[in-house]
Residue, then its C-alpha position, 0 to 999 in steps of 0.5 A: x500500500x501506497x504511503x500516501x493511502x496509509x497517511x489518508x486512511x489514518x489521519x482521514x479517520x481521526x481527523x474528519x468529522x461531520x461537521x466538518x462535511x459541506x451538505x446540501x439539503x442534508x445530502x452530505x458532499x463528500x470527496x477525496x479526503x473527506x470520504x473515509x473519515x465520513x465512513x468511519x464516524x456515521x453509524x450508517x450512512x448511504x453513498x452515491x457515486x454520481x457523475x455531473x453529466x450523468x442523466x440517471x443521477x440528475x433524475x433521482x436527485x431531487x429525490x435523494x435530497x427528499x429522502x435525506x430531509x425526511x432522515x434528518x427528522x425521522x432517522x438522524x444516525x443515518x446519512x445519504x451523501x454523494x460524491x462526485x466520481x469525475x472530481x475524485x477519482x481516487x475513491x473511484x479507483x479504490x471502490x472499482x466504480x464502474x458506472x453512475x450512479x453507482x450506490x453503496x451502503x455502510x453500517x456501524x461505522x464503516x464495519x460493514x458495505x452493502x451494495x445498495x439495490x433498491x429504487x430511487x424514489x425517496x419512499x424507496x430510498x426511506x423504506x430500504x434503509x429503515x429495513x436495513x438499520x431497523x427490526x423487519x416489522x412494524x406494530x400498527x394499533x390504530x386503523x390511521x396507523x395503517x391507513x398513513x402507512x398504506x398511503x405513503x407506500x406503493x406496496x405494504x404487507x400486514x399480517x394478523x398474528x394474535x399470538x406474536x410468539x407462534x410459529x407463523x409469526x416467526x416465519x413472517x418476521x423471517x420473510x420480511x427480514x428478506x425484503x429490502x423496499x417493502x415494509x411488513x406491519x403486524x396486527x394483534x388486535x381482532x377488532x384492527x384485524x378485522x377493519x383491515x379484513x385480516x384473519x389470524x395467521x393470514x397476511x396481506x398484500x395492500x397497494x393504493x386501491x387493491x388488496x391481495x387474496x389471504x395468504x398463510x404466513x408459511x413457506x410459500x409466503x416469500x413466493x406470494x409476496x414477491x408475486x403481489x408486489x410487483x405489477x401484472x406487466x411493468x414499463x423498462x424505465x429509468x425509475x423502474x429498471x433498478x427494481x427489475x434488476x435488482x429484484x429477487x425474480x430472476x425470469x423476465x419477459x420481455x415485450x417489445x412495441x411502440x407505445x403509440x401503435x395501433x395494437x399497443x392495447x391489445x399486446x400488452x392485455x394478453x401479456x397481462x393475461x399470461x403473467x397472471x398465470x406466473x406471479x412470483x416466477x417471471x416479471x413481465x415488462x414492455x419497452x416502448x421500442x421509440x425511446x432511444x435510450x431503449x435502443x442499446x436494450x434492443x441491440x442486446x436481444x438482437x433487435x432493431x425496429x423492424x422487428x417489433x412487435x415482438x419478446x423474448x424471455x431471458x433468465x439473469x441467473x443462468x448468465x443472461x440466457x435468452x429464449x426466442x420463440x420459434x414463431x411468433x404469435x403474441x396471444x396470450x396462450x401463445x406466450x404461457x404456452x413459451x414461458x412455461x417451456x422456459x420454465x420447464x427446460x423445454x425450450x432452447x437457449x437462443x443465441x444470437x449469431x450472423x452469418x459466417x463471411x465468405x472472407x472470414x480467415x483471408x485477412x491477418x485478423x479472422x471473422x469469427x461469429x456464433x455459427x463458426x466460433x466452437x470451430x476455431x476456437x476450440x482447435x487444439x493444434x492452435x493458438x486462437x487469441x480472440x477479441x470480443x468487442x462491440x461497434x459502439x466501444x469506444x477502447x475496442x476501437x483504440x485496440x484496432x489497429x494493435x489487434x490488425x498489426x497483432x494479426x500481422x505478426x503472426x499472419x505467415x504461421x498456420x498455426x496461430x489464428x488472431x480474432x475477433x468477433x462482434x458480441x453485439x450480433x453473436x453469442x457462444x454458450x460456454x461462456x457470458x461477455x460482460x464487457x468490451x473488450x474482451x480477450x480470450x485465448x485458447x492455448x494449444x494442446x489443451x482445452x483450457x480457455x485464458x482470460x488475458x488482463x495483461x497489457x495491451x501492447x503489441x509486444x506484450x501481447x506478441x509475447x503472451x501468444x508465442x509463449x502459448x498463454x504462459x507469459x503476462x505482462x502487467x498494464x503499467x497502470x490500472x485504468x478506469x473501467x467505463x461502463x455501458x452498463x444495465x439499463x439503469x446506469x450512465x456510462x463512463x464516457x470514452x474521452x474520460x482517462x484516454x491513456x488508461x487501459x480500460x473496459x467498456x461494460x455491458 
């Protein structure tokens, strides 16, 4: 470690308090050497790594100010702040911050960081961390308790429980250990039980104008309430894409169209349909195909606008996998009909892929897509070193003309193939890229696959091939990592540290 880092770390710790801290609307502005000692002298404190051109950061910071203002009086021992990332990139670098905004979570005195997940309304931003900092439930005893908590929540669960040490109160405080963003209230007395229409050990999901059906506060209560919580079809947007994927429902349908076509209505009410059939299994959203910020999302699925009307279903904890229906028919029986095929493990993976080029090997740099990629890279008799890039990737077209010159090199021996493959347009099975560029190597005489994080220059990269993935020479210095991430987050513009060896995520 850096003396530098040490001298920061410890007298930025004994020597910075609170007060010493500028805010604006109670929204501490940390910096550099303000930053650890925030940490270490608040028992819990919420941080947002923001950029000043970053849309989605503009967006919530009315509410995050909102939600700071609301802490100061109900919840004083627990601080939001903020950090400008372009400004002070030294805690950038040393939390690896990827993308804007970026939002992390301490307790007890910087013990303990937590990635923070949940939305970014200022009731979000209350909810989760009262959940995080405070007992799972709540007691309501009056009939206005309930109704002020109901009206100031999107979402609220009530279970009756007229023995709070019975086993279905144990499982419900359990339950609602488990969730970040929703409160859970308890009721145990019979006469609020019943104005609130609960029966003893049932639980209830309550939004603004509906209430669930009554649900045993057992095993199958997570899986209930996960179901009820969220809408029978939700809109991608900035505000909800957070929720989506963060969320504990790891399936997601997903239904592309133009919010102002003539058959808006009449797709989105048959994807209602099926998604009523799969509460607590699979998320259904629409994404309005117009929106340009919608655009990279399409290109993900290896969609353009010609193609809407149309969905896919893709599963986040199997690495991304997507699923594309053979035929496309958009009628509600259709899509449960796929989506329990999903489910069940009937239908089959889509991956994307173009065609193979006529001229794929004829240059020093060989055109690999889906269709021909376990083919040449898997050749054991030789040296396969491939790039993984995207057209839009701002270091994948600094790479270039090394990876051309790198093909060069080796362009006279048969039996090294330099390559490169656009994984905006393909994808191969054995593996996800999460960013560009990627590199992969495939050593002869093995089966192994290398990822390269070495230096980027032509002599390095020379020598990691001739020595068939033995030798690695480290970058001179860590660069930013830029993102391009999930459909919630800014990317870290291309111009930003143009020296530095980094990463475009996906």
């Amino acid at each position: 470690m850096k003396l530098f880092t040490v001298l920061v770390a410890v007298f930025g710790l004994l020597t910075v308090h609170a007060a010493d801290i500028e805010t604006e609307e109670n929204v501490l502005i940390l910096t550099d050497d303000n930053f650890d000692g925030a940490i270490a002298n608040n028992k819990y404190i919420l941080v947002e790594f923001y950029a000043p051109w970053c849309v989605h950061c503009v967006q919530m910071d009315k509410d995050y100010r909102k939600a700071a203002t609301q802490l100061a009086t109900e919840m004083p021992d627990c601080k939001l702040a903020k950090l400008d990332g372009d400004s002070h990139k030294r805690t950038n670098r040393k939390l690896n911050i990827r993308g804007y905004p970026t939002i992390y979570f301490w307790k007890n005195y910087g013990k303990h960081q937590i990635t923070y997940h949940g939305g970014r309304t200022s009731v979000d931003i209350v909810n989760w961390l009262k959940k995080k900092t405070g007992p799972p439930t709540t007691t309501l005893t009056t009939e206005e308790a309930f109704n002020k908590l109901k009206d100031a929540n999107d979402v609220v669960v009530v279970g009756y429980f007229s023995d709070v040490a019975a086993k279905a109160s144990t499982a419900y405080t359990g339950v609602a250990d488990s969730f970040d963003d929703v409160p859970f209230a308890v009721v145990s007395d019979s006469a609020l039980a019943a104005t609130i229409g609960l029966e003893d050990g049932k639980v209830a999901v309550f939004k603004k104008d509906y209430k669930s059906p009554l649900y045993d506060s057992n095993e199958k209560l997570l899986f209930n309430v996960r179901g009820e919580r969220v809408p029978l079809l939700e809109e991608m947007d900035t505000k909800s894409a957070p929720k989506i994927f963060g969320g504990d429902i790891q399936n997601h349908a997903l239904l592309f169209l133009s919010k102002a076509g003539a058959d808006f209505k009449t797709h989105t009410d048959n994807f209602k349909t099926a998604a009523a059939e799969f509460k607590g299994q699979m998320l259904f959203i629409y994404i309005d195909s117009d929106q340009e910020e919608n655009k990279r999302v399409m290109e993900f699925f290896g969609l353009s606008d010609k193609d809407v009307p149309t969905y896919r279903v893709i599963k986040m904890a199997e690495n991304m996998a997507k699923y594309k229906p053979e035929e496309l028919d958009l009628s509600a029986d259709a899509v449960i009909k796929f989506a329990q095929g999903v489910l069940g493990g009937v239908a089959k993976r889509h991956l994307m892929t173009e065609e193979v080029p006529a001229d794929w090997n004829t240059k020093p740099v060989s055109i690999l897509v889906g269709k021909n990629f376990k083919e040449v890279a898997y050749d054991s008799n030789k040296k396969v070193f491939v790039e993984f890039y995207a057209p839009w990737c701002g270091h994948c077209k600094s790479l270039a003309p090394i990876w051309d010159q790198l093909g060069e090199k080796f362009g006279s021996d048969e039996n090294v193939v330099i390559a490169k493959m656009d994984s905006t347009a393909n994808e191969v099975e054995d593996f996800e890229i999460q960013g560009f560029p990627t590199l992969k190597y495939f050593p002869s005489g093995s089966d192994k696959v290398v990822d390269y994080n070495g230096d980027r220059t032509l002599d390095a990269m020379t020598e990691f091939v001739s020595s068939n993935g033995e030798k690695v020479s480290e970058p001179d210095e860590e660069g930013d990592e830029e993102a391009v991430p999930e459909e919630d987050d800014d990317e870290l513009p291309d111009e930003q540290e143009p020296e530095a060896q980094g990463k475009d995520e996906l």
